[in-house]
C-alpha positions, 0 to 999 in steps of 0.5 A, a space after each residue: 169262662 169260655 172253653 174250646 173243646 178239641 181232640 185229644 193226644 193219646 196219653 199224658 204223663 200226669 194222669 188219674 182216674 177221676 169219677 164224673 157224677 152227673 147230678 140231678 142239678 145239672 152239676 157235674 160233681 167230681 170227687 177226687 177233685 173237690 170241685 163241681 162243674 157246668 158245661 153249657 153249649 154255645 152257638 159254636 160247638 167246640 166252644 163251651 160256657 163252663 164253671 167251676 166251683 170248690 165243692 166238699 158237701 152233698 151231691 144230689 141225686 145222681 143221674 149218670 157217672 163214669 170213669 174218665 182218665 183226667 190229666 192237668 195240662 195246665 193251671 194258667 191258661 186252664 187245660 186239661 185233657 179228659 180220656 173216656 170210652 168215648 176217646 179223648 178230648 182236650 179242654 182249654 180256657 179261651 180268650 176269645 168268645 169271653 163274657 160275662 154271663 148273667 146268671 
């Protein structure tokens, strides 16, 4: 799936605090959503390759980890909004740009 990465708002009303665990694996492992992800630049730099996956097992060895304000904007098209140190950015499920990727 294919993401587009934009500025986000200020805050939203369904917000949590999540821990983002960066693993030696190159997954991000996020606990309190039982899921890891993977995020891939792409030759356009606001748009992402990213996978998801339900994840409840092992992590790896952690590499880096941080706190982020997570909020689900909506599940169809996926988007969410991520607030962090660095500000807030806003992720949304594209149609354009979609492929299959091999691997």
């Amino acid at each position: 799936m294919r993401l587009r990465r934009t500025p986000g708002a200020s805050s939203t009303s369904n917000s949590k605090q999540i821990t983002r665990v960066w693993g030696n694996d190159g997954w991000c492992y996020i606990p309190e959503l039982r899921v890891r992800q993977r995020f891939s630049v792409t030759e356009t730099p606001d748009i992402l390759d990213f996978k998801s996956e339900v994840w409840d097992g092992v992590m790896p060895i952690p590499e880096y980890q941080e706190q982020v304000t997570y909020s689900l904007l909506s599940a169809k098209p996926l988007r969410w909004q991520e607030q962090g140190p660095w500000g807030s950015e806003r992720y949304e499920e594209t149609t354009s740009h979609r492929h299959s990727p091999s691997a």
